[in-house]
C-alpha positions as CSV (number, residue, x, y, z in Angstrom):
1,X,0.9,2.8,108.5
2,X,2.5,5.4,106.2
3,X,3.0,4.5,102.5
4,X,6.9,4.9,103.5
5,X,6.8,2.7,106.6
6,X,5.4,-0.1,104.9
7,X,6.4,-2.9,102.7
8,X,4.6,-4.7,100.3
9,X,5.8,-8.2,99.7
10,X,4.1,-9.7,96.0
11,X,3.5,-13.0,95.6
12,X,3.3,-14.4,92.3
13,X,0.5,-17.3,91.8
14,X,0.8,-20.3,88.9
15,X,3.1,-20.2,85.7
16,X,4.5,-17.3,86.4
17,X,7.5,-15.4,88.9
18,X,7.7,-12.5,90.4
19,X,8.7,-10.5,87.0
20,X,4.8,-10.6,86.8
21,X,5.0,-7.9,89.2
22,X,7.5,-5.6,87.2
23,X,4.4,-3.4,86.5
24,X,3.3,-3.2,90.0
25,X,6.5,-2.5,91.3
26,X,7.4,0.3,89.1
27,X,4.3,2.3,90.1
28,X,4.6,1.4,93.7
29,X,8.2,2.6,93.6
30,X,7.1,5.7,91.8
31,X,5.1,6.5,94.8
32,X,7.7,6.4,97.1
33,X,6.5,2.6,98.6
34,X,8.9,0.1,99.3
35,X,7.7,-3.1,97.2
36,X,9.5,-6.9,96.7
37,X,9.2,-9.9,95.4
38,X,8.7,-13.2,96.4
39,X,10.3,-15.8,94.0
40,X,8.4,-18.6,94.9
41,X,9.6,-22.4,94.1
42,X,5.5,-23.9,93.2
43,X,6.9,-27.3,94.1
44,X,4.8,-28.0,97.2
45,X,2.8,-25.6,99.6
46,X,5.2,-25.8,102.5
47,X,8.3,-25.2,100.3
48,X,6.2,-22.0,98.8
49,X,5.8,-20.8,102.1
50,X,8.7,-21.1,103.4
51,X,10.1,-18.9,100.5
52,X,7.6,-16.5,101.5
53,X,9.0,-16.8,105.5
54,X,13.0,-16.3,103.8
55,X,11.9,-13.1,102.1
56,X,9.8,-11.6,105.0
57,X,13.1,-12.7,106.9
58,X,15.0,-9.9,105.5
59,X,12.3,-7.5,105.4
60,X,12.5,-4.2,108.1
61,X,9.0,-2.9,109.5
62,X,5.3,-3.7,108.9
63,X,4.4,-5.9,105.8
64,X,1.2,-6.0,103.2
65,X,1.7,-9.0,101.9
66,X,-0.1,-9.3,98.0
67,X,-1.1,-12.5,96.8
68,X,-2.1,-13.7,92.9
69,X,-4.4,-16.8,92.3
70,X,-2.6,-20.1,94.2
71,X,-0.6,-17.4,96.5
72,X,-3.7,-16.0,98.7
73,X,-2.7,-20.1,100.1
74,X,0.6,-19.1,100.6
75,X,0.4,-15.7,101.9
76,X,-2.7,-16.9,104.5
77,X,-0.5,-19.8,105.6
78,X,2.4,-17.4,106.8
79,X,3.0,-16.6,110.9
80,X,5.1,-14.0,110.5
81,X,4.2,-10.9,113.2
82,X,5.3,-8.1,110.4
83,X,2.5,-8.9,108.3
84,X,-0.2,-6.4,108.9
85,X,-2.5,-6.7,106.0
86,X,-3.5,-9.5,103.1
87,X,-4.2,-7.8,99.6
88,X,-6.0,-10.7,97.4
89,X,-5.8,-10.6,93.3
90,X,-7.8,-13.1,92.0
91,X,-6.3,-15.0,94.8
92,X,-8.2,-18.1,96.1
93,X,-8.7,-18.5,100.4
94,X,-9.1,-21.7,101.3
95,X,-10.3,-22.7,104.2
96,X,-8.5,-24.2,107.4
97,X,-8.5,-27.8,106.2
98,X,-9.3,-27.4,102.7
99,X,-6.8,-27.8,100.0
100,X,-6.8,-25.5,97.1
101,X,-7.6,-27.8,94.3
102,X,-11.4,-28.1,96.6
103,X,-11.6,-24.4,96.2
104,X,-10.5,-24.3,92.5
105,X,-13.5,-27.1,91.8
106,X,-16.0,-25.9,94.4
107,X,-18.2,-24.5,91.7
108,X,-18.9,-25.4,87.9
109,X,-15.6,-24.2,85.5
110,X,-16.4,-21.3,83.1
111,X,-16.5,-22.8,79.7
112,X,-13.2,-21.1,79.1
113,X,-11.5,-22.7,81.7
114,X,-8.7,-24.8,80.2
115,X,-9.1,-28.5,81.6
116,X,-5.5,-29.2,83.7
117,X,-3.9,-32.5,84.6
118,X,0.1,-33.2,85.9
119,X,2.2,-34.5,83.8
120,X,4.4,-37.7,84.3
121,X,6.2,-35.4,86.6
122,X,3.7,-34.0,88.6
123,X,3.8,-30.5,87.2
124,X,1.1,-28.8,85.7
125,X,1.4,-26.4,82.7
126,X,-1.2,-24.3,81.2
127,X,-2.0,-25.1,77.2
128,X,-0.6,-22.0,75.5
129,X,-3.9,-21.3,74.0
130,X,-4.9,-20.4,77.7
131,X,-3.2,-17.7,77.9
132,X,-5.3,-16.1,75.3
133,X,-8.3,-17.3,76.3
134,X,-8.5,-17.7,79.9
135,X,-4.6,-16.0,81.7
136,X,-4.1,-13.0,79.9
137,X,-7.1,-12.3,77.7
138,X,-6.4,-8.2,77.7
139,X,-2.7,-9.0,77.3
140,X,-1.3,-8.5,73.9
141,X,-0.4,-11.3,71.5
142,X,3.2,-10.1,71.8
143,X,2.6,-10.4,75.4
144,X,0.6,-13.7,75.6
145,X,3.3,-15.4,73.4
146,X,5.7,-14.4,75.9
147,X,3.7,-15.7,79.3
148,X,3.2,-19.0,77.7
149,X,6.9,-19.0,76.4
150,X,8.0,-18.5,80.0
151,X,5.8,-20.0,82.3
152,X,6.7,-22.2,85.2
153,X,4.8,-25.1,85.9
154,X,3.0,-25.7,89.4
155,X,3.2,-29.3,91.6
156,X,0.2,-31.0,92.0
157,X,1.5,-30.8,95.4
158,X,1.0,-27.6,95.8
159,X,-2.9,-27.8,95.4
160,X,-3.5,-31.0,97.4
161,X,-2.2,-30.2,100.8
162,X,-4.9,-29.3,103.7
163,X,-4.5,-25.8,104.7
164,X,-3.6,-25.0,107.8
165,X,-4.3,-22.2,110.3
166,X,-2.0,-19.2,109.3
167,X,-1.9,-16.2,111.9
168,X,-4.3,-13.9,109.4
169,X,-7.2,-15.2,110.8
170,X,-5.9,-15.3,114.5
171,X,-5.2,-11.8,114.2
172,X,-9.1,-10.8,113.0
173,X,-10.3,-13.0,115.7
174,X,-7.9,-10.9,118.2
175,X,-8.9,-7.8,116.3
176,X,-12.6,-8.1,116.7
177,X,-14.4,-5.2,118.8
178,X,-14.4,-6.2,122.5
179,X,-11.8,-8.6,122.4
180,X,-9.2,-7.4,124.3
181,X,-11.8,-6.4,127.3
182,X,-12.4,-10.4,126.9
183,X,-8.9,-11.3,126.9
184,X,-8.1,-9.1,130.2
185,X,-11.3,-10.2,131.8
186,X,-9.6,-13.7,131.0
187,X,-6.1,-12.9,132.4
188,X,-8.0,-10.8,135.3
189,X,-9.9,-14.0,136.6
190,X,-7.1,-16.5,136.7
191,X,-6.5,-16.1,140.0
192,X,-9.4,-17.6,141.2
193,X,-8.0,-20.9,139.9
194,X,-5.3,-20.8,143.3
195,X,-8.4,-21.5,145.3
196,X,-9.7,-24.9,143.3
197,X,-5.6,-26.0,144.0
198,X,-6.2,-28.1,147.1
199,X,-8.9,-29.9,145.6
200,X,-7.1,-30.9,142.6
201,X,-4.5,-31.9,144.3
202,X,-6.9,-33.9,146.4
203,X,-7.8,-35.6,143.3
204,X,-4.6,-36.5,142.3
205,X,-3.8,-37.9,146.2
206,X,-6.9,-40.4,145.8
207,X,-7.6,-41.3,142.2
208,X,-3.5,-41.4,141.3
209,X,-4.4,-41.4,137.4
210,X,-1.6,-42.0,134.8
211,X,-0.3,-38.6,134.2
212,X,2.2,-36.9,132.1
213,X,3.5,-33.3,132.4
214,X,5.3,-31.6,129.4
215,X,6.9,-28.4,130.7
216,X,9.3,-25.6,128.3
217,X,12.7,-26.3,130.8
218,X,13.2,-22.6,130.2
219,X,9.3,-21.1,131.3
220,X,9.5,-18.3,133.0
221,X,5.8,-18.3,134.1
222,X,5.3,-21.9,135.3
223,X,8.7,-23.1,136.3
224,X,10.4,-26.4,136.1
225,X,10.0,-27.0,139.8
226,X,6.1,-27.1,139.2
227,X,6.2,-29.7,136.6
228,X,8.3,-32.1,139.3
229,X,5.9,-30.9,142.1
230,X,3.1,-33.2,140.7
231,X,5.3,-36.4,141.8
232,X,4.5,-35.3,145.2
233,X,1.3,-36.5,144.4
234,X,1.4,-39.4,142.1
235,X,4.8,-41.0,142.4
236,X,4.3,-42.0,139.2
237,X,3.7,-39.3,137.3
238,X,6.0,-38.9,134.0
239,X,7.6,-35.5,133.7
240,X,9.1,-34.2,130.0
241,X,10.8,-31.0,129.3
242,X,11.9,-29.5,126.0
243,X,14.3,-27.2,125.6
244,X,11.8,-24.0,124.8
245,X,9.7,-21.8,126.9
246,X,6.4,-21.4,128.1
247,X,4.4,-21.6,124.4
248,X,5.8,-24.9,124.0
249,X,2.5,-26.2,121.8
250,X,4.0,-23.8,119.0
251,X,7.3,-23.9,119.1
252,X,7.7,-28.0,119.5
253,X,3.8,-29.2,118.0
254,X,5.6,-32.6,117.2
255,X,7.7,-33.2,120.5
256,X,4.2,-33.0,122.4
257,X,2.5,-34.7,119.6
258,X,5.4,-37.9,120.0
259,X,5.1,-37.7,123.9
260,X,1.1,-37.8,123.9
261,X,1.4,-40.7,121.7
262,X,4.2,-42.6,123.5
263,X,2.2,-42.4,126.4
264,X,-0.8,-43.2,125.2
265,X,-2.3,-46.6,126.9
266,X,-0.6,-49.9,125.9
């Protein structure tokens, strides 16, 4: 990727926004790279995220994407395909599973590490005499007067929400040497599943189990006909389709998640 092809997308972390970056994105501009910000909301993971998704929206061509502190969550939690690379400042990495408050109090504070709690509200601030001892400690007084002045409080529930799988780590799975021989060897041996057909279909003849299907109504790999096939077999069988395509477990999770459920023994 060429420093002009690229964008960089900067994520701001706790009590700040994205003028934090006004440094950063003077000297990126300066060097002819495209740089912007992300004015995240820090009123719950999701929403943080999804502030990140409306910027990378209306973003052309590959992305960096630069996290501070609480945003190496948000930036790992992104799906987004333009996103090439992670940059972490200081930026935590939770886990799939973990929240970032566990990551935060894995290990024993430093002793300058201001002691945090929400308020009535749910929000927490940093003490202004943080900013000097523990945010900004190379910052001027001018400037540390001005950081506390300014800050923006964070949710609690930002920091107490499991993480979940963002496509980062898919992608350095995928990206691993050898994998794509794996995935074509894969793709290159499903054929031999036509053979084992009869015999599952013999199964389904004899044993008659209770049986759902969940198809995408618009697949264009395994088509719609298939899914009703299986009645031939078990009269019985239950047959859903959504209104998507063949990668219906990403695009409607909580449609399959309802008909598992629904169908689910009695």
């Amino acid at each position: 990727m060429a420093g002009s092809d690229v964008n960089i997308v900067l994520v701001h972390g706790a009590w700040a926004d994205g003028s934090s970056w006004s440094k950063t994105v003077t000297g990126l501009l300066s060097n002819g790279i495209n740089a912007v910000t992300v004015p995240v909301p820090l009123t719950t993971l999701a929403d943080d995220v999804a502030a990140l998704d409306r910027t990378l929206e209306r973003v052309e061509g590959p992305v960096v994407l630069v996290g501070h502190a609480y945003a190496g969550a948000v930036i790992a939690a992104t799906r987004d395909p333009k996103v090439k690379a992670l940059v972490y400042i200081a930026a935590l990495a939770p886990a799939e599973g973990e929240t970032v408050a566990d990551v935060f109090y894995r290990s024993e504070p430093h002793p300058k590490a201001p002691k945090l709690a929400p308020d009535k509200h749910g929000l927490i601030w940093l003490p202004h005499d943080a900013f000097a001892a523990a945010f900004a400690q190379n910052a001027s007084a001018e400037e540390q007067a001005v950081l506390a002045a300014v800050q923006r409080p964070i949710s609690a529930a930002c920091i107490s929400v499991r993480i979940g799988r963002g496509i980062a780590l898919d992608n350095f799975y995928l990206a691993r040497p050898g994998a794509d021989e794996v995935q074509l060897d894969l793709f290159g041996d499903y054929k031999s599943n036509v053979a084992l057909y009869p015999a599952f279909q013999d199964y389904l003849r004899k044993h008659k189990p209770r049986f759902l299907a969940v198809w995408g109504k618009n697949d264009p790999f395994f088509l719609p006909p298939g899914a009703e096939a299986f009645k031939r077999d078990i009269p019985g069988a239950e047959v859903r389709f959504f209104d998507t395509g063949h990668f219906a477990l990403e695009t409607h999770a909580q449609e399959i998640a309802g008909a598992i459920g629904e169908f689910l023994p009695r």
